[in-house]
N, C-alpha and C positions, 0 to 999 in steps of 0.2 A: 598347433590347433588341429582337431582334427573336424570328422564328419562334413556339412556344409560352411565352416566356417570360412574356409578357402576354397579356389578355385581347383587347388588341385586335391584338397578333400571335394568336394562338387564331382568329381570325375571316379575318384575311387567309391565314392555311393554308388555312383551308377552303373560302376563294374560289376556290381553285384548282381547285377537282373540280366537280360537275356539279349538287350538290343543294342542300338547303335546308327551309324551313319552311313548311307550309301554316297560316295563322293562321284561325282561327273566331271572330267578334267575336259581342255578345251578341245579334245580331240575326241571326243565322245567314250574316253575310256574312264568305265565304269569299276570301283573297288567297293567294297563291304570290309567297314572296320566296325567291330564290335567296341562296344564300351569298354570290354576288358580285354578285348587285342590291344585299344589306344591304350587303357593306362598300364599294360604291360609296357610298350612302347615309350612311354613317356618314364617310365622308371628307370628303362635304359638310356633314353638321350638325356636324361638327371645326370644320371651314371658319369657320362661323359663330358657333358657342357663344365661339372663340377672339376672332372681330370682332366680339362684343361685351362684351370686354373683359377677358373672364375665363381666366385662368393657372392654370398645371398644379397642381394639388392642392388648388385650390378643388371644394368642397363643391359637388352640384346636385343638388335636390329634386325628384323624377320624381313629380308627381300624373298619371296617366292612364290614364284608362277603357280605350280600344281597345288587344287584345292587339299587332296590325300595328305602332299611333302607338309603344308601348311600349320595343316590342324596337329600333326604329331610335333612339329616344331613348341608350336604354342603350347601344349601340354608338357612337353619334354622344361623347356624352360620355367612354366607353374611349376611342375612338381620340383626343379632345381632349388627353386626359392627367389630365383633370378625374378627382371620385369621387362617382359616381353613389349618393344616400338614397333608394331606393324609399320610399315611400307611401300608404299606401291610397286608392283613388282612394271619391269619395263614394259609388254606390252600394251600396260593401259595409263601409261605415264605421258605416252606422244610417242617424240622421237627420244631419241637416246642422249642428247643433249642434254634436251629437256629434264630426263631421266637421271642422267649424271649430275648435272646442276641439283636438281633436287634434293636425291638424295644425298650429296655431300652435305649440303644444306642441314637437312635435319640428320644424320649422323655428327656433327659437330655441335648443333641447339642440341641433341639430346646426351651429349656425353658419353654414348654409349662404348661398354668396353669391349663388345664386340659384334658383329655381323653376321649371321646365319642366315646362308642361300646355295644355291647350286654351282656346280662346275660352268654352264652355260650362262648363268645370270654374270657372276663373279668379274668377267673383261670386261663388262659393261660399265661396273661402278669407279669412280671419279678419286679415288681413295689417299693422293699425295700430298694434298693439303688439311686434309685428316688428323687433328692433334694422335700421337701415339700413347699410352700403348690402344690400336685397335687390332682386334685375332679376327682372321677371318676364318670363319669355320664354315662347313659344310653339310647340308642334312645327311647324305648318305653315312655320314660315319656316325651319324647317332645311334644307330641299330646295333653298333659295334660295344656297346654299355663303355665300362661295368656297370648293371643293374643298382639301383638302389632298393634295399628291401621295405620303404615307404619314403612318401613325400617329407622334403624338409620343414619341417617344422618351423612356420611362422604364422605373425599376429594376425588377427583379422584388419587390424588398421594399418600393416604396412602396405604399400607400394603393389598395383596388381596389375596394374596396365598404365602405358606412359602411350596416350592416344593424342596424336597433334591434330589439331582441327582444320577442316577442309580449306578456311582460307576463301572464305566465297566473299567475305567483306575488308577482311585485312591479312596479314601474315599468320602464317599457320603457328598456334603456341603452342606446348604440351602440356594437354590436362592431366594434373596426378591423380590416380582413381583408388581406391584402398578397395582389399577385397570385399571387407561392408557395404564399401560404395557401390561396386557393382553385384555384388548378390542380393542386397536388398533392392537394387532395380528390378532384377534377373526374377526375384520372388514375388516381385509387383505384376509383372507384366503378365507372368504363367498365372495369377492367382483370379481369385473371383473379379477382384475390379479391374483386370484387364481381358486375357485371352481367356480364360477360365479353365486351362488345359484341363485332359480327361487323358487317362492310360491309353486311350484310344485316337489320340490327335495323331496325326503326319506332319510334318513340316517339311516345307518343301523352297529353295531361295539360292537367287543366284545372284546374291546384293555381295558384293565385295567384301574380303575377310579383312580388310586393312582399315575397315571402317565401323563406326560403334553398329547402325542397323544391321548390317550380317552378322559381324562378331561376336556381336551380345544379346541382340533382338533375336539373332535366329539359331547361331551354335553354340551359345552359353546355355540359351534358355531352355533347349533338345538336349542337354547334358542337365542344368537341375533336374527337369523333369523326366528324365530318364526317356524319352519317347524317341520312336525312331527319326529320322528326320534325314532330306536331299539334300546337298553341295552343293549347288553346281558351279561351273566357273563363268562370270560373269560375261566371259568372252562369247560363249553359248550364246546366250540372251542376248546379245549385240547383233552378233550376225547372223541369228533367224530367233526374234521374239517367240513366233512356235512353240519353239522348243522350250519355252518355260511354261505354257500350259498346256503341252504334251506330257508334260513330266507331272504334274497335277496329274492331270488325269488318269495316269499309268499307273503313279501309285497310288491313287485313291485317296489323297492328301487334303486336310483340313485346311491347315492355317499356311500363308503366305503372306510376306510382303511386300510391298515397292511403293519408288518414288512415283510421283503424278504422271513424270514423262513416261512409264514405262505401259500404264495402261495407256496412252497416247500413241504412243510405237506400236502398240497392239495392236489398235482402230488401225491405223495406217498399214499393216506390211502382214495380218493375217488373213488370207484370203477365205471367199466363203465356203470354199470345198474343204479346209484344210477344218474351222468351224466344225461343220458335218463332221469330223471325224472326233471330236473332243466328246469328255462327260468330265464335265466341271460341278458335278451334282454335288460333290462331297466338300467343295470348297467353302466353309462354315466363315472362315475371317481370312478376307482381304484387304489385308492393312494398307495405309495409306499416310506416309508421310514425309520427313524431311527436306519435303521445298513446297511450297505453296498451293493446295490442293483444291483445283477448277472442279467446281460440282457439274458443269456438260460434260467434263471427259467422263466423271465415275457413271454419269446418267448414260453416257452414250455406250461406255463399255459394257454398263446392263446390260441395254438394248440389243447391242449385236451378241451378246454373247448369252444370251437367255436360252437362245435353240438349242446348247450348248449344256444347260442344265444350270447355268451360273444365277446366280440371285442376287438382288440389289442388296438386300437385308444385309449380305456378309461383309458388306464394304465397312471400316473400325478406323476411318479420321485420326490423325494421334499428331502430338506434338512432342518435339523434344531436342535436345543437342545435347553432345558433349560434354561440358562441365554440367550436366546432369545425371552423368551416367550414359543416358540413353532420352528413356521417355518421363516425360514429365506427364502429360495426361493421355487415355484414350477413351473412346467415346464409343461406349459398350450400346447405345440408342442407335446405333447406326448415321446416314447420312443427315445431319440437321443444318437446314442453309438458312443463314438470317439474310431479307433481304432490306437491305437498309438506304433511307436517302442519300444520295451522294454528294448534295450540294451541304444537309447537315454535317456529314461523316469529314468532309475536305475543309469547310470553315468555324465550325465549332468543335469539332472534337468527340461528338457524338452519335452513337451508332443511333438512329431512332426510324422504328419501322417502316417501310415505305405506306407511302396513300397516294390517293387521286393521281397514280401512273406518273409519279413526277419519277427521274431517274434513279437507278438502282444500282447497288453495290451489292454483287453476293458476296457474301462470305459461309464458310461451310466450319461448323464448329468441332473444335477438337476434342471433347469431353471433358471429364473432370479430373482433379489431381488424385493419386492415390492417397491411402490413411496412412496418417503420420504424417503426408507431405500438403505443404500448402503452396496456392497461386494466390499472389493478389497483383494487382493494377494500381501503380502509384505514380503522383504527377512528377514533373519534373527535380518537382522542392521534394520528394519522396514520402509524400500524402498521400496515403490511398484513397481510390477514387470509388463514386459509385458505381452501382452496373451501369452497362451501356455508353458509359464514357471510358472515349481510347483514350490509354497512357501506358506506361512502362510496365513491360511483364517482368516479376522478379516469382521467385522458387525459394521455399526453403526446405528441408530434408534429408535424411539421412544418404539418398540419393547424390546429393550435388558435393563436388568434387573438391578435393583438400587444398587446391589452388593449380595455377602456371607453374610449372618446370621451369628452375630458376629466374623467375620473374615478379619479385615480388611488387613492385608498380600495375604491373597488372592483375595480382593479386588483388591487391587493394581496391582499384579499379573493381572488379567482379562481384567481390564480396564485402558485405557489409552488415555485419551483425549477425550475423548466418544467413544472409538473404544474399543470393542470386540475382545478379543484373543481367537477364538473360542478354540483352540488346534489342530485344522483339518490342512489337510495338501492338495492343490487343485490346479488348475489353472482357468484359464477363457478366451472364446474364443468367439467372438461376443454376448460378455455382457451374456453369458451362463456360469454357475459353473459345473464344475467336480471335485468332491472330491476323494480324494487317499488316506490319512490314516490318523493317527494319528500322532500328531507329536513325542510323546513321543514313539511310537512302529517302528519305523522306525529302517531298518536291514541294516547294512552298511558291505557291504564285498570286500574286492580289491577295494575299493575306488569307488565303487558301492551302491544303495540306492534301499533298495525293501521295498514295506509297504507289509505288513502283509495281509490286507484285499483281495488285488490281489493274493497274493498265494492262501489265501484260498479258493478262487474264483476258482481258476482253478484246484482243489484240491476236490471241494467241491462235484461235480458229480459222483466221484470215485464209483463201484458198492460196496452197503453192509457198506457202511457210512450212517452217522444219520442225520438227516436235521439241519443245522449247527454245527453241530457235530465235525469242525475241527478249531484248532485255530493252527498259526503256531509264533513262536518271537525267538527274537535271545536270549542266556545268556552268558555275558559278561567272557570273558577270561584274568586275568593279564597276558601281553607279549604274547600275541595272539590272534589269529583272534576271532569276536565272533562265537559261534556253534548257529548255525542254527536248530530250533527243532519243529520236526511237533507232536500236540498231538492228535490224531483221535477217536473218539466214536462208537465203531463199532458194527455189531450185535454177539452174541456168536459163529454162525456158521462160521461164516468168516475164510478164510485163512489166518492166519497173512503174511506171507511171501509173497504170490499175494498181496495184499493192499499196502504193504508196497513195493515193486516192482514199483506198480500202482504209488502210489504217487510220488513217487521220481524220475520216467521217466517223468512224468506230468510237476511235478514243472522243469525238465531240459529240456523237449522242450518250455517248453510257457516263461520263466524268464532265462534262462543256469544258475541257479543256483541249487547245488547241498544240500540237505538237509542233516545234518548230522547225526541228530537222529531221528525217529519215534518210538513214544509210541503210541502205541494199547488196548485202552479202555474202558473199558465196560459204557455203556450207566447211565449218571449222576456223570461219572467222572470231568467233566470240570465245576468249577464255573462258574454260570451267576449272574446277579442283575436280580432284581425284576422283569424287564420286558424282562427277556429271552435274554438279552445281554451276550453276552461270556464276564466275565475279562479275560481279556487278561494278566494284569502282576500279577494276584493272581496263575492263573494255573503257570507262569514263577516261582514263589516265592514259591508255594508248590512241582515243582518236583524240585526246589534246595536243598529245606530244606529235601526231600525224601516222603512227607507227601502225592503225589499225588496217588490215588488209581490205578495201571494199571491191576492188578487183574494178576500179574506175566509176562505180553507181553510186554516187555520192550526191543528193537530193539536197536542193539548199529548203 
């Protein structure tokens, strides 16, 4: 195949024009790779991955630190013919344990035949229980070809990325993606019904390469559309958020994305002198997605950041996962909050407008599905529902993914007739999605229905809590009600006894429902996945077994 049909046609278009990627590693070293340095570079790590021995549709395990080593990997491998399993690379993994455990883990679920990473990465990985044959290769010898004098030739429906999912609800599976799958994403998102790229956009992101929102959302999409676009490495934006809207500002950059917590990190740790120095003027779409999106933080991030130049208007809602590709809808209207009653929303099942100040639910809607692809809302029996009544969000789509990586039970499970069982739980009101939670986390009490993400929502502002730092789920009771349990991240100074006050008057004016434990935790108590997702049922499963750390503040 040639031209857009593949990723690594996708890369040789773009070689033809004049731009390209500035990468930012975590030590603030700066490289400029042109479209057609990369796909020079990618012809010769073909070159090589092929001479040493390995054949188109073999599996390759990408562990690597440096944004730069990264993106020539992934290319190198596209243009092979190979299918590239991103990986966490170990510093944002934990500890090295952790790191090792993992990824042995998924090197053995994804069969891969071999492993590409650094000399420095390499003692770290876990590798003896490892089915053989696995090669462990190296990037530095990619550069060393031999050259291929173009990309290997395969279909649009083979095999383009083997992406295991975060694991925020269960174990991580690997979604198969065909090139269709994700360029027809990749073409959704740049196009009018999503970002509406222009020759003239910047993109700028320092979302993780090992996950669909950076890899596909930010450096796919900078490669269809040939525009220039920032790297940066995720580690940056950790340890001084700043630096992710200095680098807007510097390059003069349009579109951006992040999760909810990262404009939260921002309120919290940019200070007002540092403000004064930004011009966020050019920042046209700041996307927002992949975990539950609080309309006070995007309102609040307006607010502080307007002197700045920033604008509410560019704020673009979006929903989506994994065995979608990426995005399923984004919502090109900007911020639209439905505020809904919550004693209807918790015991009937229906979103229905608030009135006479009785209590409220926001929720903030994520737009609409792109052409060709459909959302509906279907109940349990898998009926579709009308607007305004929550039930099962499913997708259909050229988008949504050929299934689990040897898993055909949970194939089946997923898909069904070409529809998508995302897991999500939503409604839809003039062809617009609002999602509410998980289906699997849903709190049932008196015959009442609360998801999780809306508690935590209203929970989440509490003073002297951590920037997502609260997860709340029920644990199941024989012959009684389930208990209700809030786990909160707090800093060491905190009054336990205030917070936990705080919380629990919070959660009974906004929901009337009463929490019946709060644990008080010191900061890195709550399991996340890789991309800073809270699990939700691993923190449930460690304070059953006792195993969760609350450093003695354990609230009956």
């Amino acid at each position: 195949m040639t031209g857009r049909d593949t990723v690594a046609g996708t890369l040789a278009r773009s070689a033809q024009g004049h731009r390209g990627l500035t990468t930012i590693e975590h030590d603030g070293r700066s490289t400029e790779l042109s479209f057609e340095h990369l796909y020079r570079r990618a012809l010769s790590g073909a070159g090589r991955l092929i001479a040493e021995g390995l054949r188109p549709g073999d599996r390759v395990a990408l562990v690597i630190p440096d944004v730069s080593a990264f993106i020539e990997a992934f290319f190198a491998v596209q243009t092979a013919g190979l299918v590239p399993v991103p990986l966490v690379p170990p510093a944002q993994a934990g500890d090295v344990a952790t790191f090792g455990r993992q990824t042995r883990q998924l090197l053995i679920a994804s069969r891969a035949a071999a492993v590409l990473t650094t000399a420095d990465v390499a003692p770290l990985l876990d590798l003896p229980d490892v089915p053989r044959p696995l090669r462990l290769l190296f990037v530095d010898a990619l550069a060393s070809g031999p050259a291929l004098a173009a990309p290997v030739p395969v279909a649009a429906t083979a095999t383009a990325l083997l992406q295991f999912t975060s694991g925020s609800t269960a174990a991580p599976k690997g979604v198969v993606l065909s090139h269709r799958n994700l360029l027809t994403n990749v073409s959704n998102i740049a196009g009018p019904h999503g970002l509406n790229v222009t020759p003239d956009d910047v993109g700028v992101s320092w979302l993780p390469l090992y996950h669909d929102m950076g890899l596909i959302g930010m450096l796919l999409t900078a490669v269809w559309c040939g525009n220039h676009a920032v790297i940066m490495s995720p580690v940056l934006f950790l340890k001084r958020p700043t630096l992710w809207l200095d680098t807007i500002s510097r390059h003069r950059a349009t579109v951006s994305f992040a999760p909810n917590f990262a404009y939260e990190l921002c309120l919290r740790r940019v200070k007002p002198s540092q403000i004064e120095a930004l011009d966020l003027s050019s920042w046209r779409v700041a996307g927002c997605g992949a975990e539950p999106i609080r309309p006070d933080t995007l309102q609040a991030f307006a607010d502080r950041f307007a002197a700045a130049g920033f604008r509410a208007s560019a704020f673009m809602p979006s929903y989506g996962l994994a065995e979608h590709s990426l995005a399923v809808t984004m919502a090109q209207d900007g911020i639209v909050v439905d505020r809904v009653d919550a004693g209807r929303l918790g015991h009937d099942s229906v979103a229905v407008p608030v009135q006479n100040g009785s209590p409220a639910v926001r929720i903030v809607g994520c737009g609409r599905p792109f052409p060709d692809h459909e959302v509906r809302i279907v109940s349990e029996a898998g009926m579709p529902l009308p607007d305004r009544h929550v039930g099962h969000v499913i997708a259909r789509g050229a988008s949504v993914m050929r299934g689990y990586f040897d898993d055909d039970d949970a194939t089946t499970a997923a898909l069904r007739d070409g529809w998508l069982d995302t897991g999500d739980l939503g409604y839809m009101t003039d062809g617009v999605l609002f999602v509410c939670g998980r289906t699997k986390d849903v709190i049932i009490r008196q015959g009442r229905k609360y998801h999780p993400p809306d508690l935590e929502s209203a929970i989440a502002d509490v003073d002297g809590l951590r920037p997502s730092g609260v997860v709340v789920f029920a644990v199941s009771r024989i012959d009684e009600a389930d208990e209700v349990v809030a786990v909160l991240e707090a800093r060491a100074s905190l009054t336990t006894d205030r917070v936990v006050d705080a919380v629990r008057r919070r959660v009974r004016e906004t929901a009337g429902l009463e929490i019946d434990r709060v644990v008080v935790a010191p900061p890195g108590t709550i399991p996340r996945t890789t991309s800073g997702k809270v699990r939700r049922g691993e923190t449930r499963a460690r304070l059953e077994a006792g195993t969760l750390l609350t450093g003695g503040n354990l609230t009956p």
